[in-house]
C-alpha positions as CSV (number, residue, x, y, z in Angstrom):
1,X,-9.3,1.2,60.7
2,X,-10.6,-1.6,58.5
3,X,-14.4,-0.9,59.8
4,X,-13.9,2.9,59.0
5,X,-13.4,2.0,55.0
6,X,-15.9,1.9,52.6
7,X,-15.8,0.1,49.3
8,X,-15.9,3.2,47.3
9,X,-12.8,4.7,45.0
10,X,-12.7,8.5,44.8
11,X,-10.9,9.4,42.1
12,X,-10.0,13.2,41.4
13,X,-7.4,15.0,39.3
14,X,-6.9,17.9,36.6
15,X,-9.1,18.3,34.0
16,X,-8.3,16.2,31.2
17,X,-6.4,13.7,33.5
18,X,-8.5,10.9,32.5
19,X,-11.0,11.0,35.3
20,X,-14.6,9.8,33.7
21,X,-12.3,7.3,31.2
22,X,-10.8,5.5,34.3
23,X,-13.4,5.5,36.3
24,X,-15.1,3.4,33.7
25,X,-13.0,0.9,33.7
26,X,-12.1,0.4,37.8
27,X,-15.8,0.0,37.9
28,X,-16.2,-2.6,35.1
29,X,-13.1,-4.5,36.7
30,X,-14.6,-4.3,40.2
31,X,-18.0,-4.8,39.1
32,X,-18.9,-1.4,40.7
33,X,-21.6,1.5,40.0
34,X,-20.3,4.5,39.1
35,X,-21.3,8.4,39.3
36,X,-19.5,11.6,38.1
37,X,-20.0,14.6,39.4
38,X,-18.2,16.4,36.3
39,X,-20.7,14.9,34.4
40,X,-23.5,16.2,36.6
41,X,-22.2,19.5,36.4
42,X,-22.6,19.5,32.4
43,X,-25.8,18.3,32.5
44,X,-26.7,21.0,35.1
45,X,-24.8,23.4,33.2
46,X,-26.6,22.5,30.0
47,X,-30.0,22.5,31.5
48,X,-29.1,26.0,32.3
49,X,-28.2,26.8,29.1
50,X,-24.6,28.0,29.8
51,X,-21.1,25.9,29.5
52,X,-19.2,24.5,32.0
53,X,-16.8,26.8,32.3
54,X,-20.0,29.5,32.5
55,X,-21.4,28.0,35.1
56,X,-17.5,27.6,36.9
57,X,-17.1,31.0,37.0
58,X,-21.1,31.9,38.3
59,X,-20.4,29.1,40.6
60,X,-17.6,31.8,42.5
61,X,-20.6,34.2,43.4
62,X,-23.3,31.1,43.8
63,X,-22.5,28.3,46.6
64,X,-25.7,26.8,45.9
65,X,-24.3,25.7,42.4
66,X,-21.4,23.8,43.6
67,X,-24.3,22.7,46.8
68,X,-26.3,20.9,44.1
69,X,-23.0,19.0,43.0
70,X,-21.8,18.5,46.7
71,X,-25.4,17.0,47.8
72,X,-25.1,14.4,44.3
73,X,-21.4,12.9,46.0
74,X,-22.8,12.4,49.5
75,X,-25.9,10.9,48.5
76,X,-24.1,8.7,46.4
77,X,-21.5,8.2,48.5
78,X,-23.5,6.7,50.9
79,X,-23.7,3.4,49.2
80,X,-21.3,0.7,48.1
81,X,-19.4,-0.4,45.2
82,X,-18.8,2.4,43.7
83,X,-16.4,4.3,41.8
84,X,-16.8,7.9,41.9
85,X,-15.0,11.1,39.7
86,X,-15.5,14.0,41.2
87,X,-12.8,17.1,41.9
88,X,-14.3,16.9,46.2
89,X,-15.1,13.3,46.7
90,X,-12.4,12.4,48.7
91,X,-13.5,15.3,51.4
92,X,-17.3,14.2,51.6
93,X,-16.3,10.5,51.7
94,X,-13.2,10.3,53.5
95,X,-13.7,6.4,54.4
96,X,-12.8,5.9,49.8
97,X,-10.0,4.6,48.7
98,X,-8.8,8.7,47.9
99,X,-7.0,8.9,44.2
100,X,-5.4,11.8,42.8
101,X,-4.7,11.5,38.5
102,X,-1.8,14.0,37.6
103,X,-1.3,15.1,34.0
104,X,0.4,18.0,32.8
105,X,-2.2,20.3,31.5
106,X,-1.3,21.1,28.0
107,X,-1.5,17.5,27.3
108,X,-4.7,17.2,29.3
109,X,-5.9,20.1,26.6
110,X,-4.6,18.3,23.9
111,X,-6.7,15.2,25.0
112,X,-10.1,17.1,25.7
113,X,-9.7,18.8,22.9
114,X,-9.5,15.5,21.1
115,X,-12.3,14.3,22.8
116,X,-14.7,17.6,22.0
117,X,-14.1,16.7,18.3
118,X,-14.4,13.0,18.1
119,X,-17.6,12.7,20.3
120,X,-18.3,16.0,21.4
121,X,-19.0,16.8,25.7
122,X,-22.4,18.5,27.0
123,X,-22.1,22.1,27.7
124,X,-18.5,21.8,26.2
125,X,-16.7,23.0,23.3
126,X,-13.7,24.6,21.4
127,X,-12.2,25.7,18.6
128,X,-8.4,24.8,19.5
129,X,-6.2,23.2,21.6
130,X,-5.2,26.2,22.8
131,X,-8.7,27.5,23.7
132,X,-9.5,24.6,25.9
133,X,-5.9,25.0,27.5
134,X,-6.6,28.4,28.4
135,X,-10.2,27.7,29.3
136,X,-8.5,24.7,31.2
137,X,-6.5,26.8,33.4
138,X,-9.1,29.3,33.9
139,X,-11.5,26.0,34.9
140,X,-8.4,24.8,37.9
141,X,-7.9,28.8,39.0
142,X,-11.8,29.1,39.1
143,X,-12.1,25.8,41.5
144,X,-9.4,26.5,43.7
145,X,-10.5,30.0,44.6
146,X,-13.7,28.0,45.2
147,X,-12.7,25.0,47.1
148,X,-10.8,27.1,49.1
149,X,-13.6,29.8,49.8
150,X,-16.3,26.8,50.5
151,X,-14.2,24.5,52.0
152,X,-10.9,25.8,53.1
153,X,-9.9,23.0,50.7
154,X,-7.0,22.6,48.0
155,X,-8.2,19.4,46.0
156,X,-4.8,19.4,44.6
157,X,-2.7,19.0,47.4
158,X,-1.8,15.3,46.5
159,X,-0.7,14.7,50.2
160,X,-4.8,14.1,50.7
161,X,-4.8,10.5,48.6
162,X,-3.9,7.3,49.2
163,X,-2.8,6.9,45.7
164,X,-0.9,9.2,42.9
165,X,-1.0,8.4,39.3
166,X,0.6,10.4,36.3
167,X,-1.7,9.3,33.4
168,X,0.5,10.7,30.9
169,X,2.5,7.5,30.2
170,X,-0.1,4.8,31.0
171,X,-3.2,3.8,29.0
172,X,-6.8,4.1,30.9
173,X,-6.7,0.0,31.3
174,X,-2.8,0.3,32.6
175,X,-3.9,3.0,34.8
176,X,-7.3,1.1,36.4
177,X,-5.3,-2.1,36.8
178,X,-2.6,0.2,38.7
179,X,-5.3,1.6,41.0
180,X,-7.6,-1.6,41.8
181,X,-4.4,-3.3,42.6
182,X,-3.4,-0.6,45.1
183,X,-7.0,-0.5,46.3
184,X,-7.3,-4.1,47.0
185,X,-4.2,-4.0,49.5
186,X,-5.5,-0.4,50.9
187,X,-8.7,-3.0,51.5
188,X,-7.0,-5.4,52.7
């Protein structure tokens, strides 16, 4: 089994869990690249001229949307060193180190919501915590009937990871110092 892993950390969860923010810091304490797909998607979305949740919801009718995404992760994924956030990761590299980040999703709105004011997110925006709950749930509804279309895939079955974190009562630096000390003994 220790030949079949790779020195790559998946790390998926709801969105709002704290995905991009801990990703950047288990790849500054590992020393590792790191790629997001939900980041991609934005930037896709907004060279399209649509949102993210737009392009969620053309993505149920168009595969080659969520293709474009998919192609990004393997590519990637075929290196080293590297920390990747993405919702599907963990199926295209199934050698990673597989997280899954739980939060409960009003507070997950609550912190996006935050974040959209403070420093604003490509293709993203709100006018409420409420509003981006809402479009939240819409968002996790939308993938799922996705994943599962595409992929016969449920990317929140946690039973799929090697590691579970709620994020709600841990900082980012708490939580990346829980998960590269659980990846270092999955390496090991």
């Amino acid at each position: 089994m220790r030949g079949m892993k790779k020195s790559i950390i998946t790390l998926t969860g709801l969105p709002g869990s704290g995905k991009s923010s801990t990703a950047n810091a288990v790849a500054q304490m590992l020393g590792y690249r790191r790629f997001s797909s939900g980041d991609f998607a934005r930037q896709v979305a907004a060279d399209h001229g649509i949102t993210i949740e737009e392009w969620n919801k053309k993505a149920e009718t168009m595969p080659e949307l969520d293709s474009e995404v998919d192609e990004a992760v393997r590519t990637t994924g075929e290196g080293s060193d590297l920390v990747i956030d993405s919702r599907t990761a963990f199926h295209w590299i199934p050698e990673a180190f597989k997280v899954f980040l739980t939060l409960d999703p009003r507070t997950a709105a609550e912190r996006t919501f935050r974040q959209i004011q403070q420093e604003g997110r490509a293709s993203q925006n709100a006018a409420s915590v409420e509003d981006v709950h809402q479009k939240t749930l819409a968002r996790i509804e939308s993938e799922q009937v996705r994943y599962k279309k595409l992929y016969d895939l449920d990317y929140m079955d946690e039973s799929q990871y090697d590691f579970v974190i709620d994020t709600a009562n841990n900082s980012i630096d708490e939580t990346a110092e829980k998960i590269v000390t659980a990846y270092k003994k999955w390496l090991a």
